[in-house]
C-alpha positions in Angstrom: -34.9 38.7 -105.5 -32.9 36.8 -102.4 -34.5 37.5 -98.7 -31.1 39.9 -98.7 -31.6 42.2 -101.7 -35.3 42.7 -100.1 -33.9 43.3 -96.6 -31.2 46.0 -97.8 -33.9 47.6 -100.1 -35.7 48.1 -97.3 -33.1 49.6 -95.2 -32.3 51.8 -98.3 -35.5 53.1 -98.1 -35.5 53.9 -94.3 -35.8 57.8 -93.8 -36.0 59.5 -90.3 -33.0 62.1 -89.9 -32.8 62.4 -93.6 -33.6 66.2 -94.9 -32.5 67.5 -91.3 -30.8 71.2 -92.1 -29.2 70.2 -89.4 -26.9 67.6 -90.6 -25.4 66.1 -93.3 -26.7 63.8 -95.6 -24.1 61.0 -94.5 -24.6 61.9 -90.7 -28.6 61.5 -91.3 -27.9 58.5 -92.6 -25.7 57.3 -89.7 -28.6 58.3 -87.3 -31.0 56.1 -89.1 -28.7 53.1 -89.1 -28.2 53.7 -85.3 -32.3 53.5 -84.9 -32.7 50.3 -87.3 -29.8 48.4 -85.3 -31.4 49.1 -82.0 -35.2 47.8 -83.1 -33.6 44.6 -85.1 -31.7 43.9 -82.2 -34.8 44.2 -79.6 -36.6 42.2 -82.0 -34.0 39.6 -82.4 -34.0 39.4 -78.6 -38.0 39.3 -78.5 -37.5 36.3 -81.2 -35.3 34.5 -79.9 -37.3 34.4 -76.3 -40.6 33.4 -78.1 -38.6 30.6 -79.9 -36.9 29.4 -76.6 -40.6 29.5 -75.1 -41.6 27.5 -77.7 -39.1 24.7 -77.2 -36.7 25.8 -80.5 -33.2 24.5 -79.2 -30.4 26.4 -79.4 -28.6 25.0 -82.5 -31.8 25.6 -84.3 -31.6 29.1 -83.2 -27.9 29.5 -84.0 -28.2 28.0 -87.6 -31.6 30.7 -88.0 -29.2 33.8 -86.8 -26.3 32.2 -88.4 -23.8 32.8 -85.1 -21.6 30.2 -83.3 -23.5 28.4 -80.8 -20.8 29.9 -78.2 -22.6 33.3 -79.2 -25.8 32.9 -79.4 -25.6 31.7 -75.9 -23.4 34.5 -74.5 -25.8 37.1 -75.8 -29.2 35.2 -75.2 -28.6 32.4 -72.3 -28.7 32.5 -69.3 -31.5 35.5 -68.7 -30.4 37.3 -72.3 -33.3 37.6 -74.7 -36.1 37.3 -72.4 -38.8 40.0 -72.1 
């Protein structure tokens, strides 16, 4: 199984809104995307600080997240991704 087919699965299996009476199915699901974006991105952020602390340059870190290097600094240089 690639690291991909294990991430998805796992996203699959992410239930938090899911069996509210309250919405639908597809809107449940939409809620728990929303929740799993915001951690992976605050974790992302939290990795990326610990890798810059621990002297990973930025090319390293842009080949890791697979982004441009232009990106990865405009969302992590320059006081982005630190805790």
């Amino acid at each position: 199984m690639s690291a991909n087919a294990a991430a998805f699965r796992h996203v699959e299996g992410f239930r938090w809104r899911q069996g509210d009476p309250s919405l639908a199915d597809t809107e449940a699901r939409l809620y728990d995307l929303g929740v799993l974006r915001s951690v992976l991105n605050e974790v992302v952020e939290m990795a990326v600080a610990d890798a810059r602390a621990d002297g990973v340059t930025w090319v390293k870190i842009d080949d890791a997240l697979g982004v441009t290097h232009q990106a990865v600094i405009k969302r992590y240089g320059k006081g982005g991704g630190h805790r």
